[in-house]
C-alpha positions in Angstrom: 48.0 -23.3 38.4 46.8 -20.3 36.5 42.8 -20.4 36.3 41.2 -20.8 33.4 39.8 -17.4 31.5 36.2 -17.5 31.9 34.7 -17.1 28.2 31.9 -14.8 27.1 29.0 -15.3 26.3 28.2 -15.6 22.6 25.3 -13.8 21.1 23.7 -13.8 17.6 21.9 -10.9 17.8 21.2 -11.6 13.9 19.0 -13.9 14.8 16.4 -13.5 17.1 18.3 -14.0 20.4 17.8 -10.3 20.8 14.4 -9.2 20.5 14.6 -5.4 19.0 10.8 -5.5 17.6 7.8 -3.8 19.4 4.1 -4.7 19.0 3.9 -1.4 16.9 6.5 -2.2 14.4 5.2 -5.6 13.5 1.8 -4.1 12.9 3.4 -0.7 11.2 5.5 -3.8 8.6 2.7 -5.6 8.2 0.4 -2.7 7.0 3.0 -1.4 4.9 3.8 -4.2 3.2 -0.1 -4.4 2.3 0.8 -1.0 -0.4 -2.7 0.5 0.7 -0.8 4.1 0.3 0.6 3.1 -3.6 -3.0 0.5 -4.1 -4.9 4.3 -3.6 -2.9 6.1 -5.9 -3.2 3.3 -8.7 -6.8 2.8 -8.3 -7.5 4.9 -11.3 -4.9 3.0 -13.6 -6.8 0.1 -12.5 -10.0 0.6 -13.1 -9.0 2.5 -16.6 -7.5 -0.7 -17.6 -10.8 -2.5 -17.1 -12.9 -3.8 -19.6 -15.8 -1.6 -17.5 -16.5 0.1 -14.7 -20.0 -0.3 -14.7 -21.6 -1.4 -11.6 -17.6 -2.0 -10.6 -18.2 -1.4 -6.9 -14.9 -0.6 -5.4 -16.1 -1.2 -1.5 -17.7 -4.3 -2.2 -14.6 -5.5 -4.1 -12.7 -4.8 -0.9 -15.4 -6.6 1.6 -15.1 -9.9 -0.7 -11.3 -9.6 -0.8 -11.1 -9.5 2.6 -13.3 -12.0 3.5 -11.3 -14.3 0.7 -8.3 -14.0 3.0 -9.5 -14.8 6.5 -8.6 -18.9 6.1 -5.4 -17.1 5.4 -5.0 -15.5 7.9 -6.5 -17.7 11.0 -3.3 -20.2 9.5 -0.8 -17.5 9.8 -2.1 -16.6 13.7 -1.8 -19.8 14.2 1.5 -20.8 13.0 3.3 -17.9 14.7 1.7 -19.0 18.1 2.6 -22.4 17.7 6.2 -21.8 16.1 7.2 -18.3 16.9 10.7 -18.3 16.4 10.9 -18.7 13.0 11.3 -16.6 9.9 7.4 -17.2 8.8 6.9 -19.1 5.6 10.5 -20.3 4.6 11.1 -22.3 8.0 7.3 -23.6 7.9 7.3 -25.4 4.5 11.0 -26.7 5.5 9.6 -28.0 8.3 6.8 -29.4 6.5 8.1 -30.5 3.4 12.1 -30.8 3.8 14.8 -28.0 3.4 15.2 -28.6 0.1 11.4 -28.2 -1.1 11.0 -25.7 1.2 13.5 -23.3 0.3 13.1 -24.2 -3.5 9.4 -23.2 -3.0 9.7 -20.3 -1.1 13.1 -18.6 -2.5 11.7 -19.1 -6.2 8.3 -17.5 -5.0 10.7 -14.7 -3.9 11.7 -14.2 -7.1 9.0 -14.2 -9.7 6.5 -12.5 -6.9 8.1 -10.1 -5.3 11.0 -8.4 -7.1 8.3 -7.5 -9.8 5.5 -6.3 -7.0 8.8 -4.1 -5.5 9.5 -2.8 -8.8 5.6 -1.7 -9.4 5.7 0.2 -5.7 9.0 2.0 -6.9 7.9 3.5 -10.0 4.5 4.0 -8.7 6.3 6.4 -5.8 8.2 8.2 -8.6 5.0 8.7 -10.5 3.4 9.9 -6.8 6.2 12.2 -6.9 5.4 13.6 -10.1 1.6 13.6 -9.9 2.1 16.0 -6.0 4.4 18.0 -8.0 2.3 19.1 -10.5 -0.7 19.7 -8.4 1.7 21.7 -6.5 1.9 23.3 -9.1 5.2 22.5 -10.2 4.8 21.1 -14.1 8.6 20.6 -14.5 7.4 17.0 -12.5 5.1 16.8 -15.3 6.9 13.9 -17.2 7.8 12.2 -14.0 4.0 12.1 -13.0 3.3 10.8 -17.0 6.7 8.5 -16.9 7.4 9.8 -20.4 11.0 9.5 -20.1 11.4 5.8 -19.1 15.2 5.7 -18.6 14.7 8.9 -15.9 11.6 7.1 -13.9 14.1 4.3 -13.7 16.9 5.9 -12.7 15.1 7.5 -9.7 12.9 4.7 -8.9 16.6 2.8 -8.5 18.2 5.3 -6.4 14.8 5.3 -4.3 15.0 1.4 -3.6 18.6 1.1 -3.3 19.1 3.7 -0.9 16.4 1.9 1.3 17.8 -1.8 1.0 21.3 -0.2 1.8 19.7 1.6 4.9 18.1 -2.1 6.0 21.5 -4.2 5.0 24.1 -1.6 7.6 21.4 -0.5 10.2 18.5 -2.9 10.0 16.9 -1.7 13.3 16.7 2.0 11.2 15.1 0.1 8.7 12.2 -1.0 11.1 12.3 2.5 12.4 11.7 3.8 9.1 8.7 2.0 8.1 6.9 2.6 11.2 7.5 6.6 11.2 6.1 6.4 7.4 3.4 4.1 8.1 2.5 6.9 10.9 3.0 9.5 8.8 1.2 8.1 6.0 -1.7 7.0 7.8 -2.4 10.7 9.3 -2.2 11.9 5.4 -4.9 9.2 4.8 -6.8 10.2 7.7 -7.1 14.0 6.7 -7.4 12.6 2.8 -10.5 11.0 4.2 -11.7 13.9 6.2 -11.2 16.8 3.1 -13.4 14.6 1.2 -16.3 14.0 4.2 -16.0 17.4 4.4 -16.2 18.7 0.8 -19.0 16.8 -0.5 -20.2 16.6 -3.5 -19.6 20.8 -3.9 -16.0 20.0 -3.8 -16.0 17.3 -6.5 -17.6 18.9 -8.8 -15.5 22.4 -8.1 -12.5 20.5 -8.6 -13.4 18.0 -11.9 -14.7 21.5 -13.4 -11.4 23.5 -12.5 -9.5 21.1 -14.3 -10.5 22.1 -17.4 -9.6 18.8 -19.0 -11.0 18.6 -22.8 -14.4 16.9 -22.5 -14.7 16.6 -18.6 -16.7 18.0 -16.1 -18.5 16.7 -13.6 -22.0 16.5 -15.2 -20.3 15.2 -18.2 -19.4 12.4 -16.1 -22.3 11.6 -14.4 -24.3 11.4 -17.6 -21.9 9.3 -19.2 -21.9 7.0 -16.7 -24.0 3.7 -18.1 -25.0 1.2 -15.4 -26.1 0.2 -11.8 -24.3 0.9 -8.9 -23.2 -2.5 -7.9 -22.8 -5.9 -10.4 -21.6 -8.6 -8.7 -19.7 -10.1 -11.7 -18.2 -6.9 -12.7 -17.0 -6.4 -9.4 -15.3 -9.3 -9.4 -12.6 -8.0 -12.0 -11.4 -5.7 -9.2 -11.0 -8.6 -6.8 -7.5 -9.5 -8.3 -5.9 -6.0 -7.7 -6.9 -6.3 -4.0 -6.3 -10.2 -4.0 -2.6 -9.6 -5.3 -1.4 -6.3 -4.7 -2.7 -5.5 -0.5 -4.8 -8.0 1.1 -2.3 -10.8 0.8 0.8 -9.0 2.6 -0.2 -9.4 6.4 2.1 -12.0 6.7 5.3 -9.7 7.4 5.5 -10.3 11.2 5.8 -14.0 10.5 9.1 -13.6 8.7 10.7 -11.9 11.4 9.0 -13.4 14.6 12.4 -14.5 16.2 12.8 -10.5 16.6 9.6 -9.5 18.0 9.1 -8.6 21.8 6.2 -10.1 24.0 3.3 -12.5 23.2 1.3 -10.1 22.4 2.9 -9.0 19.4 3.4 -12.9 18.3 -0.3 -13.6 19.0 -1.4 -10.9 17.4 0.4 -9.4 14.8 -1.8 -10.7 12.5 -5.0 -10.8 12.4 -4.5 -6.7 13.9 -2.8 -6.2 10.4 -5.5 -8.0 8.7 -8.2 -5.6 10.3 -6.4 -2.7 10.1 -5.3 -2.9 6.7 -8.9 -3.2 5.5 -10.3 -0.3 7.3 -7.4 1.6 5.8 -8.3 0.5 2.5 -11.5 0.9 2.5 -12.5 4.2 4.1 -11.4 6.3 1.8 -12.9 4.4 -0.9 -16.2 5.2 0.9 -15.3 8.3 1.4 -14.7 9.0 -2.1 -18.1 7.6 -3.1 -19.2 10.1 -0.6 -17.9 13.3 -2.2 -18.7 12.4 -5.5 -21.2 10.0 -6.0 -20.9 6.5 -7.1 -21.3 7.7 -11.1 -19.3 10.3 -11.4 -16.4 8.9 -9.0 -16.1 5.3 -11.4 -16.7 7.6 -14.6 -13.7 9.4 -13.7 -11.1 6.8 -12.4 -12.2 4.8 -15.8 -11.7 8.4 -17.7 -8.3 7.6 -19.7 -8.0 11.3 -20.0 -8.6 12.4 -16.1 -6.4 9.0 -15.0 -3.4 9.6 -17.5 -2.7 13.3 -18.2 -4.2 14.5 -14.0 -3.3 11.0 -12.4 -6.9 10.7 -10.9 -7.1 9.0 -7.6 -7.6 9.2 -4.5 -4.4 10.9 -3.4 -4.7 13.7 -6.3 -8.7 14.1 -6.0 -8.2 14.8 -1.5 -5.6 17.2 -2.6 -8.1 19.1 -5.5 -11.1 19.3 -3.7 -9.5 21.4 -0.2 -8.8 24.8 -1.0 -6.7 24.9 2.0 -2.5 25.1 0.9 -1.2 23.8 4.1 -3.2 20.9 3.6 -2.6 20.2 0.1 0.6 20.0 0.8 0.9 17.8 3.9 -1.6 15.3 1.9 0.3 15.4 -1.1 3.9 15.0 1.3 1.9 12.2 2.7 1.1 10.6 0.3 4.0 9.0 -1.5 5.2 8.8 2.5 2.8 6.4 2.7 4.7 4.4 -0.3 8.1 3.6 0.8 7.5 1.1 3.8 6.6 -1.5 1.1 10.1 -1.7 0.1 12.3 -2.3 3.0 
């Protein structure tokens, strides 16, 4: 009697039963899902939109974010130690609550939350496009950095997201590559953002607001205009929600794919590394920007309609200005909309 064919062995590798994610690229998702690269480039449309910026203190804003989110995340470090292999949120309230609730809950959160959030970091990339162009010196990106042609900012931003959720549907493992090398990429940009403006000072600032020539604008101008202290609690407060709902939030990535991730260490601590991380990166060059320019003059300018709108003022655009070095103003500007893609995958 013929023996019987020994079969093979049967492997999902869809779902989790091969591990393809490092330590690194759970901390390089997490991060970039926080948008810190596109939160810094639409500071200024932020605070312009305000009903005032005075005593608006961006870095204290941050610190009470953060700190808003830290029963947050202790629950998610705890729920990926004690049930790792899972896909985060959507297998814990099934668990909890019953498939149906569950999945309900979480695939209608999906919807409403995050197609709209993906949509923002898209155009906001396109408009980072525009606004590096034209300090590049390149005005023909003029209307992209302005979006005065809606249908074009569209049409790219479109292009821009599908070509990354096709990248992540045929080669998924790409897809994890990708956001790690432009989370790398963008975080050296932020670091030498960060260092220009240490290393400016308040010269630079003021050379650069000046060499703008913007109608009405200069740096003195901006200082004296300036009404207020330099911190009110309640005022600050109106900041909280563009920290609370656009970065701080989004350090539960890992979670969702914690069936894929390699060694306890990345389970265990995925996290509340993220967590950290994500507000250093955030809030350093916020600091730094007081720095350069002075607490006045820098929230007199991100609220100035004219310096936010027609120069797209912020922190990407001013660490460009104020180095009179090329090489560098172009790696920063390159940078930074690098830094925006990874929140799409």
């Amino acid at each position: 009697m013929a023996q019987s064919e020994r079969p093979g062995l049967f492997v999902r590798e869809s779902t989790g039963l091969v591990k393809n994610v490092s330590f690194f690229d759970a901390l390089s998702i997490n991060v970039s899902y926080m948008s810190i690269g596109a939160a810094l480039g639409l500071i200024g449309v932020t605070m312009a939109s305000l009903p005032t910026a005075s005593g608006v203190n961006l870095v204290v804003g941050s610190v009470i974010t953060f700190l808003m989110i830290v029963p947050m995340m202790v629950v998610y470090t705890m729920m990926s130690r004690r049930i790792s292999r899972t896909g985060g949120d959507y297998v814990w309230l099934s668990r909890s609550l019953g498939g149906f609730i569950g999945s309900t809950v979480t695939f209608t959160g999906m919807t409403f939350e995050t197609m709209p959030y993906l949509a923002l970091i898209a155009l906001s990339l396109v408009f980072a496009i525009g606004s590096v162009g034209v300090l590049l010196g390149e005005h023909a990106f003029q209307p992209l950095a302005t979006g005065s042609p809606p249908l074009g900012v569209f049409a790219i931003a479109e292009a821009i997201f599908g070509g990354i959720v096709a990248l992540n549907v045929f080669k998924p493992n790409w897809g994890y590559r990708l956001i790690s090398a432009t989370m790398v990429a963008g975080l050296i940009t932020l670091i030498l953002g960060v260092g220009v403006l240490l290393a400016s000072g308040r010269a630079g600032f003021q050379h650069y607001i000046d060499s703008l020539g913007a109608p009405g604008v200069s740096y003195s101008g901006l200082v004296s205009t300036y009404k207020g202290s330099a911190f009110n609690f309640w005022n600050t407060l109106l900041v909280v929600p563009f920290f609370a709902l656009f970065s701080y939030p989004w350090f539960n990535a890992s979670p969702s794919i914690g069936s894929e991730l390699k060694g306890k260490n990345a389970v265990r601590w995925a996290v509340p590394v993220s967590a950290l991380f994500g507000f250093a990166v955030m809030t350093a060059p916020l600091a730094a920007m007081y720095y350069a320019g002075g607490f006045r003059a820098v929230n007199a300018a991100l609220s100035n309609p004219t310096l936010v709108y027609n120069y797209s003022f912020n922190f990407w655009t001013l660490a460009m200005g104020v180095t009179g070095n090329p090489v560098l103003r172009v790696m920063i500007g390159v940078g930074g909309f690098y830094s925006e893609p990874p929140s799409l995958p």
